[in-house]
N, C-alpha and C positions, 0 to 999 in steps of 0.2 A: 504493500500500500504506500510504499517510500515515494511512489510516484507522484500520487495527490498533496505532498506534504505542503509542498509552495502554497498552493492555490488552499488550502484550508485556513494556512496561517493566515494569508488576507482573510478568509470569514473569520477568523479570531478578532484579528486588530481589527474590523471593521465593525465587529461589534461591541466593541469594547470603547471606538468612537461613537456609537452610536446615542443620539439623544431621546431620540422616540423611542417608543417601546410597540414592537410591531405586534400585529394580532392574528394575521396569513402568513405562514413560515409556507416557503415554495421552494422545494426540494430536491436533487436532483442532477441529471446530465447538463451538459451544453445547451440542452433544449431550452434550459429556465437559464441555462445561466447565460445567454448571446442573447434573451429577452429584453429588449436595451426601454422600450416602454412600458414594462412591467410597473413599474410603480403607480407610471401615470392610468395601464391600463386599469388596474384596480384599487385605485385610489381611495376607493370607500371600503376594503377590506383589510386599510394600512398593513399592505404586506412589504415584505421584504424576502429580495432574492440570495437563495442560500444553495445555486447550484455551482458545480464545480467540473468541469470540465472532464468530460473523456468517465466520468462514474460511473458505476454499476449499482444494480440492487445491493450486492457483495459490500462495496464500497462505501453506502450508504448506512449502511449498517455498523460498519465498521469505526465509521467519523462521529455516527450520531453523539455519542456522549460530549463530543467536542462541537459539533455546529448546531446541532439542533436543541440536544436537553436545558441548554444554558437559556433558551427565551421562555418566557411566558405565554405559551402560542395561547390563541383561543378556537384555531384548526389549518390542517396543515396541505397541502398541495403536493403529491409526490409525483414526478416523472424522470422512471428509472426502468433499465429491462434490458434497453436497446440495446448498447453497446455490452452488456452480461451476452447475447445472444453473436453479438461482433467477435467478443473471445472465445467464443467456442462451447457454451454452458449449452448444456439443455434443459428445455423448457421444467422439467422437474425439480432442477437445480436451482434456477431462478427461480421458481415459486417458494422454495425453503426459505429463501432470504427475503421472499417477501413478508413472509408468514412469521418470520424474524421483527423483521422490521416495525410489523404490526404489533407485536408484543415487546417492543420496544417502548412505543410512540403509550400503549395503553397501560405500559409500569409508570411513564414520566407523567404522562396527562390525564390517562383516564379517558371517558370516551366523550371525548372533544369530536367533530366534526374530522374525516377524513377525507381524501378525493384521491383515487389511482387512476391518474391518466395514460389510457388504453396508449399501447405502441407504436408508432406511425408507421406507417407502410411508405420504407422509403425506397427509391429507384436506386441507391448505392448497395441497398442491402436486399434488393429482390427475389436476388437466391435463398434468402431466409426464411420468404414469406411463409409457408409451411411450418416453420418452428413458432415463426411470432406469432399466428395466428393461433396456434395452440399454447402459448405461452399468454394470452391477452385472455382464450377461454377457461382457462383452470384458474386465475385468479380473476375472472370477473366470476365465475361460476361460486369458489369459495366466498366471494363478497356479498355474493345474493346471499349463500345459504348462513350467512352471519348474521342476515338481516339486524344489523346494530348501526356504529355511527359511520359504517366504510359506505362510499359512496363511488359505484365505478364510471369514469366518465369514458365514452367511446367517439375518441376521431379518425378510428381507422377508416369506416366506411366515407364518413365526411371529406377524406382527403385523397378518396379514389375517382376519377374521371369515367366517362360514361362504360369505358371499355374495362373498365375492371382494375383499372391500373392506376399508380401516383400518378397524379396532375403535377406535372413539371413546375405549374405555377405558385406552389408552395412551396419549391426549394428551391436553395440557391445552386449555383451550378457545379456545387461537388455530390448532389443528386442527394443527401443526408440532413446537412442541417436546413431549416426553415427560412424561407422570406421574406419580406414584410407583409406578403398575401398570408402566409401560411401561418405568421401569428395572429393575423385580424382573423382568420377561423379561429385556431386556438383560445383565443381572447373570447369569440363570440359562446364559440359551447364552454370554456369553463365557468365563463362569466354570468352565464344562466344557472349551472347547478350550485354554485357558489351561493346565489341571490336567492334560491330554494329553503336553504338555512337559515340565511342572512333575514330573511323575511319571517321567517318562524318563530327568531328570537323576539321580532320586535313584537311580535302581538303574543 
């Protein structure tokens, strides 16, 4: 995990400058962490971005006592899997560490609001699709049958074109990470199940 060590120690000393106190911890790969409007997207959820480049579920798991347990969340945003499935894991394997993760997050908080955002289907990693796709259905399949605070969000289908495949107009041109199209989806379906909650508490 020596790899991650740089880019953690910035979420250390960055929350350590930190003067707010955020309430959405957003979790995860490159996908959250190259999110450059993340704050502004969800501005009414004062979150803060606590992704780290190049991570894994594994990963994730691994730092939490160090990125994550240290906030006060009041619910948490995770997107993590992809690159676990880049290294070569199978789908059983990441599920363990999700299932980790999950009993992580419910020693530190208790059952706060959670949100597992489904895999993307991306054109770098095509030859995958068969794994991710059954790596997106045993953990959304375990989040159903938990029926408690997990909530699974799914943009796989949302970010497939009419022939079955990634729409090119979501990523940028290393065929993997996101565009600024493919966060305005992102933003729009997290933004909605977020506001599910977010609405709940107030009445």
């Amino acid at each position: 995990m020596y790899w991650y060590e740089e880019e953690v120690k910035g979420l250390e000393k960055e929350r350590l400058k930190s003067i707010d106190q955020p309430s959405t911890l957003f979790y995860g790969s490159s996908s959250i962490r190259l999110w450059n409007t993340l704050y502004e997207d969800f501005k009414l959820f004062k979150p803060v971005n606590l992704g780290f480049g190049g991570s894994t579920l594994a990963a994730c798991c691994w730092f939490f006592n160090r990125i994550i347990a240290p906030y006060d969340a009041k619910s948490i945003v995770i997107y993590a899997g992809d690159n676990d499935l880049g290294d070569g894991r199978h789908p059983e394997e990441i599920f363990i560490f999700f299932e980790r993760l999950a009993q992580l997050i419910a020693a530190r908080y208790g059952a706060i609001p959670c949100y597992y955002v489904s895999i993307k289907p991306s054109i770098a990693r095509w030859d995958l699709i068969n794994s991710l796709k059954y790596t997106n259905n045993i953990i959304e399949n375990e989040i159903i049958k938990w029926d408690n605070n997990w909530k699974f969000i799914n943009i796989f289908s949302k970010m497939l074109n009419k022939d079955g495949y990634p729409d090119k107009d979501y990523f940028q041109s290393d065929g993997l990470h996101l565009s600024t199209k493919g966060y305005a989806l992102w933003k729009q379906v997290i933004y909605a199940k977020l506001s599910e909650n977010f609405h709940a508490e107030l009445i």
